[in-house]
Backbone as a chain_set.jsonl record, in Angstrom:
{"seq": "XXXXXXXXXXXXXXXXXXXXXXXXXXXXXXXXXXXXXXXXXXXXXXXXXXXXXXXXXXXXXXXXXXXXXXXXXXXXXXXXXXXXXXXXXXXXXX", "coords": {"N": [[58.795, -44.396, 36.82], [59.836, -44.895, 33.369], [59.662, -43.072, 30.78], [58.761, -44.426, 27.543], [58.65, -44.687, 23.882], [55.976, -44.661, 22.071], [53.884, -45.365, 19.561], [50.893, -44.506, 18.189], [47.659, -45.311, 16.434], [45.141, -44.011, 14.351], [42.203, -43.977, 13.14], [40.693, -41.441, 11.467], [37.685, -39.221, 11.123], [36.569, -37.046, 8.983], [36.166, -34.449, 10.124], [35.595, -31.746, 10.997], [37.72, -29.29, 13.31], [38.911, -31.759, 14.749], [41.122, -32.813, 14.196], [42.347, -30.922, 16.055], [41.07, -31.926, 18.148], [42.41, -34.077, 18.448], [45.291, -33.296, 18.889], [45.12, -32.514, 21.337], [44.472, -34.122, 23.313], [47.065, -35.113, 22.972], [48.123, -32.917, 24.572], [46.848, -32.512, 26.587], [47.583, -34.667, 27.913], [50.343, -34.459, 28.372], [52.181, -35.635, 26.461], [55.093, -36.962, 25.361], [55.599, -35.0, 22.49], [57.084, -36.733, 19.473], [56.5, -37.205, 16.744], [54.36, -36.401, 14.169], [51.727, -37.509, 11.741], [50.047, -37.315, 9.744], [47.214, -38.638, 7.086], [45.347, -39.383, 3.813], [43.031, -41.51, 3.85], [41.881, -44.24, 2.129], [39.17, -44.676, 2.551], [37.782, -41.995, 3.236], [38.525, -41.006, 5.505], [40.889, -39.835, 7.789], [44.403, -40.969, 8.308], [46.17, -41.057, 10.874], [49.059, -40.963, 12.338], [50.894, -40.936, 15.696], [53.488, -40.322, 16.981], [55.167, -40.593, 20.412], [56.571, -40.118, 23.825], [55.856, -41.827, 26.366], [54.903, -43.176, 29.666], [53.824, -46.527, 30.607], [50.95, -46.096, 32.216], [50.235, -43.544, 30.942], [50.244, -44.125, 28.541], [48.24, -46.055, 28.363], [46.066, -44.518, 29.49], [45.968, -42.449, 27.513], [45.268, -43.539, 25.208], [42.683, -44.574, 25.617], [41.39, -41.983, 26.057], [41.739, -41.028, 23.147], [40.295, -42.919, 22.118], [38.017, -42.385, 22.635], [37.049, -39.622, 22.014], [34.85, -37.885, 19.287], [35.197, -37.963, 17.024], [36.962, -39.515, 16.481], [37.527, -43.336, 14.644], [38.891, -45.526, 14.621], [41.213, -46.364, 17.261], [44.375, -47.607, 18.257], [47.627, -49.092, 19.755], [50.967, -49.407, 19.622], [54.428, -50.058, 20.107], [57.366, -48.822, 19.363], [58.595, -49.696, 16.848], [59.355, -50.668, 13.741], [56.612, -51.208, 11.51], [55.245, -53.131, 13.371], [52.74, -54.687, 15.108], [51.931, -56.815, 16.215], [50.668, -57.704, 19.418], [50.454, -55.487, 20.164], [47.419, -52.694, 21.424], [44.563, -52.688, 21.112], [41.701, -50.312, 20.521], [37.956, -49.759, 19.628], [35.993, -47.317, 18.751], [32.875, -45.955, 19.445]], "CA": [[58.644, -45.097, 35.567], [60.37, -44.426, 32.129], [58.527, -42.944, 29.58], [59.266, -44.935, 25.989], [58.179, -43.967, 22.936], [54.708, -45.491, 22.043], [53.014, -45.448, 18.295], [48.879, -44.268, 18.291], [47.148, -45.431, 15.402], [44.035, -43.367, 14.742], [41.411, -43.765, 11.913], [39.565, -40.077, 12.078], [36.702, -39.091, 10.691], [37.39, -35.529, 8.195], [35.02, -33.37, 10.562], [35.791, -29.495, 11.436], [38.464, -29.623, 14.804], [39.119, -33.481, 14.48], [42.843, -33.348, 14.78], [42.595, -30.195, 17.416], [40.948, -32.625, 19.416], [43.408, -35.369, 18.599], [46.294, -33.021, 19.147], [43.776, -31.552, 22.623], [44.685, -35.2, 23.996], [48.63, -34.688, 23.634], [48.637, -32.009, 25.195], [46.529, -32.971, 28.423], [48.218, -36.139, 28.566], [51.992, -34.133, 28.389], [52.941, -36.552, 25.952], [56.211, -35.876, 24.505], [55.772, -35.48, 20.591], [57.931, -36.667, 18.481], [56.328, -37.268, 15.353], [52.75, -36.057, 14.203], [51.481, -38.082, 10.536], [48.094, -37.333, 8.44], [47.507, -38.817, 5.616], [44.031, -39.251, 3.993], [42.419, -42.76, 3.762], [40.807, -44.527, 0.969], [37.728, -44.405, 2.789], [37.701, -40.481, 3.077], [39.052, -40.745, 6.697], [42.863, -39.437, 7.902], [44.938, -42.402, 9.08], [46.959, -40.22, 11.92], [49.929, -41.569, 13.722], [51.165, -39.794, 16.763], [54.536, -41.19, 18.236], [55.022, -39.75, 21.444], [57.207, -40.648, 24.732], [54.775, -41.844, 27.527], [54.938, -44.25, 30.244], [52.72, -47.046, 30.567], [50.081, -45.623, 32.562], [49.962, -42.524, 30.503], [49.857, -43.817, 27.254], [47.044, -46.524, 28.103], [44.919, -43.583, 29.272], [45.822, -41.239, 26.073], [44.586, -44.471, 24.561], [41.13, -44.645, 26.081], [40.893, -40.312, 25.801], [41.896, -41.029, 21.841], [39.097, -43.8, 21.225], [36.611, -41.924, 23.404], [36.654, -38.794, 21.054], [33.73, -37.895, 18.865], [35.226, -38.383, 15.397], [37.722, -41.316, 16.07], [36.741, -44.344, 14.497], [39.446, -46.712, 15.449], [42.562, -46.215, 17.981], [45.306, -48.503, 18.63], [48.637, -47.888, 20.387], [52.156, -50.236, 19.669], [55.687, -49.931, 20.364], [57.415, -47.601, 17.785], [59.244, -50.735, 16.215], [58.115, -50.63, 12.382], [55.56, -52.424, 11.838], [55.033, -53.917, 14.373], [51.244, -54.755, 15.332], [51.568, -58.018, 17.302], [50.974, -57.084, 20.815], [49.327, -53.887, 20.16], [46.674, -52.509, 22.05], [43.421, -51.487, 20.012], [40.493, -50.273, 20.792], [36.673, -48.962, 18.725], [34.98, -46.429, 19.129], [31.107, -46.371, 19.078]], "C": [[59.283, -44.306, 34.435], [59.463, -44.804, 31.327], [59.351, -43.454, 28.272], [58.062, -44.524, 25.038], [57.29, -44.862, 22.222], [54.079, -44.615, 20.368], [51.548, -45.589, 18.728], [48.875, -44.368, 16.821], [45.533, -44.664, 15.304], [43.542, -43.433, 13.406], [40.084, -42.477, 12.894], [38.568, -39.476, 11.01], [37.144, -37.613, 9.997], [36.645, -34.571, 8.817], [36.245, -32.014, 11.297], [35.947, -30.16, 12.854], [38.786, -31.312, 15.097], [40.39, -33.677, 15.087], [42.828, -31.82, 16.043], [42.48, -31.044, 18.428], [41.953, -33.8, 19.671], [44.737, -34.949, 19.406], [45.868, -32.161, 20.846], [44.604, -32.58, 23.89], [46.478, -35.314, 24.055], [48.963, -34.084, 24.447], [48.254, -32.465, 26.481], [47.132, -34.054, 28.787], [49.847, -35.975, 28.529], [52.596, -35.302, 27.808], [53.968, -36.138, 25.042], [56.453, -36.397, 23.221], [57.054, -35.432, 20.204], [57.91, -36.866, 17.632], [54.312, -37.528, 15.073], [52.18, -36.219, 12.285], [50.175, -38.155, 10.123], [47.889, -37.51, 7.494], [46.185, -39.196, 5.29], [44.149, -41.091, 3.423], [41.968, -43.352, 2.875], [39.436, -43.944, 1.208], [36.84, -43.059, 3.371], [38.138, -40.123, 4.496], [40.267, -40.169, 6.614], [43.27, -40.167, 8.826], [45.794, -41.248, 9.936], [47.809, -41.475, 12.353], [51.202, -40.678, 14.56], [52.309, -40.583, 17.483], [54.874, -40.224, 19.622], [55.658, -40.416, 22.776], [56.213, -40.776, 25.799], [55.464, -43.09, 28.521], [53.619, -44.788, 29.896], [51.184, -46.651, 30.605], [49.395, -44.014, 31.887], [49.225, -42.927, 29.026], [48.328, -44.572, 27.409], [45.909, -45.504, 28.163], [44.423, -42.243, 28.074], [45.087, -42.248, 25.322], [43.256, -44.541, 24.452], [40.738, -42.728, 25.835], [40.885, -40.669, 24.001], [40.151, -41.816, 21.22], [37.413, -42.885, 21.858], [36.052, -39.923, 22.083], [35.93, -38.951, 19.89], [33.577, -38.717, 17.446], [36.215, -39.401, 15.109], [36.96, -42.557, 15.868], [37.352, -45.337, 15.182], [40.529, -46.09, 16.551], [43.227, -47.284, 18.619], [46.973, -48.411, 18.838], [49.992, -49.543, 20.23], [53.355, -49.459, 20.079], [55.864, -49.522, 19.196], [58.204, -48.586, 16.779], [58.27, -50.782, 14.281], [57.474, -51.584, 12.059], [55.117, -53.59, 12.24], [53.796, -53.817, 15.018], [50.694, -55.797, 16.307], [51.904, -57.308, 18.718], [50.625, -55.721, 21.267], [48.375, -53.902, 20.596], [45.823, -52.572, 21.004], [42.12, -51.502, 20.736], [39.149, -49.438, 19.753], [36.078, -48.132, 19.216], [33.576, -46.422, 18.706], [30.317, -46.48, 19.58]], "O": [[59.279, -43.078, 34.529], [58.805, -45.812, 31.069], [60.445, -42.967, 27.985], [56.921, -44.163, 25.326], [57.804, -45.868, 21.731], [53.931, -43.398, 20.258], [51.078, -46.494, 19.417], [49.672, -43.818, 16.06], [44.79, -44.822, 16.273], [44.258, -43.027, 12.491], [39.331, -42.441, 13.867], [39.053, -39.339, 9.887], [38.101, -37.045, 10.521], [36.35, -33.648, 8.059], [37.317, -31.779, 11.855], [35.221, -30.946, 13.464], [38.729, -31.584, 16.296], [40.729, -34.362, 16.052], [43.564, -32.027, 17.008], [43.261, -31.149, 19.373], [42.236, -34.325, 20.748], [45.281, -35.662, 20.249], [46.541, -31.213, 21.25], [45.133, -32.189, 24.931], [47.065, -35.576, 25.105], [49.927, -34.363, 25.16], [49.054, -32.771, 27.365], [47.208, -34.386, 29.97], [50.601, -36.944, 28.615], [53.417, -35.966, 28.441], [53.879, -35.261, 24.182], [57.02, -37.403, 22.796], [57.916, -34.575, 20.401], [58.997, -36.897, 17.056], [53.457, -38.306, 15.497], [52.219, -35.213, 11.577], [49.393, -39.099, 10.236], [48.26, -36.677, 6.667], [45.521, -39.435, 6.298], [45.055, -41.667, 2.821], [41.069, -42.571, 2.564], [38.768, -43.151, 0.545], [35.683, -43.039, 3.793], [38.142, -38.919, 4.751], [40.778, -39.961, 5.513], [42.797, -40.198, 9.962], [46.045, -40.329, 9.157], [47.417, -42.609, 12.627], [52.122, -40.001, 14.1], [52.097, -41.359, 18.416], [54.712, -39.008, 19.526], [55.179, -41.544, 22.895], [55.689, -39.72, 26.155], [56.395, -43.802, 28.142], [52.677, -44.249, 29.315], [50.369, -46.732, 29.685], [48.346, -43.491, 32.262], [48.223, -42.449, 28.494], [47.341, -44.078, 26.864], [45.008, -45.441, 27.327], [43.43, -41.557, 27.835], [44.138, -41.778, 24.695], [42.67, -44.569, 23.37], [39.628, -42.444, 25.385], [39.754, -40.513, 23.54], [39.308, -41.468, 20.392], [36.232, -42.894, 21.511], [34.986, -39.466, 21.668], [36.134, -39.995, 19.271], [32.756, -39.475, 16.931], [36.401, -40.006, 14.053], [36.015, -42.908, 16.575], [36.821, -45.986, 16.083], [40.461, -44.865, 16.456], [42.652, -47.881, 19.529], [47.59, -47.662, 18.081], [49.714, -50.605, 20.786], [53.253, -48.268, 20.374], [55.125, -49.621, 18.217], [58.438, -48.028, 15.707], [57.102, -50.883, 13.906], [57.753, -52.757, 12.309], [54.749, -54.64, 11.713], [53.655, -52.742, 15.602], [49.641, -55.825, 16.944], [52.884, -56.653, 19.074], [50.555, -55.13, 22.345], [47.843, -55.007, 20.49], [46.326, -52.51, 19.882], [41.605, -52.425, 21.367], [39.535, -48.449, 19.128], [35.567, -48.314, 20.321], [33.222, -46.895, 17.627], [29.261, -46.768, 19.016]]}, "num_chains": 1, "name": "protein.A"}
């Protein structure tokens, strides 16, 4: 399989190690970064987006490791096309 380059959307909570753990899940999932974005939220969160070369089967499961972490609120994963949202994965955490 060919790995293409997949957009993570991540609403994260501002807690102590937050993005270690975000950036915890790149690493175990050998996803190949290519662009790592934090920016803070209205709602005191940090909107993250993590582009990163994966195959399918990789990224859905960085997907499910992303939403399953303590201090993600949301995670949702598209094609790196700009904004582009139709057809995007998402999933809640909770």
């Amino acid at each position: 399989m060919t790995a293409t380059t997949r957009t993570f959307r991540l609403s994260v909570e501002r807690a102590e190690g937050a993005l270690e753990r975000v950036l915890g899940v790149v690493r175990r999932r050998n996803l190949g970064l290519e662009r790592l974005m934090v920016s803070p939220a209205e709602d005191g969160a940090w909107d993250i987006r993590v582009e990163a070369a994966a195959t399918d089967g990789e990224a859905g499961l960085a997907l499910r490791q992303f939403t399953a972490l303590i201090d993600v609120r949301t995670a949702r994963m598209g094609p790196r096309a700009s904004g582009a949202s139709a057809g995007s994965d998402q999933a809640e955490a909770g």
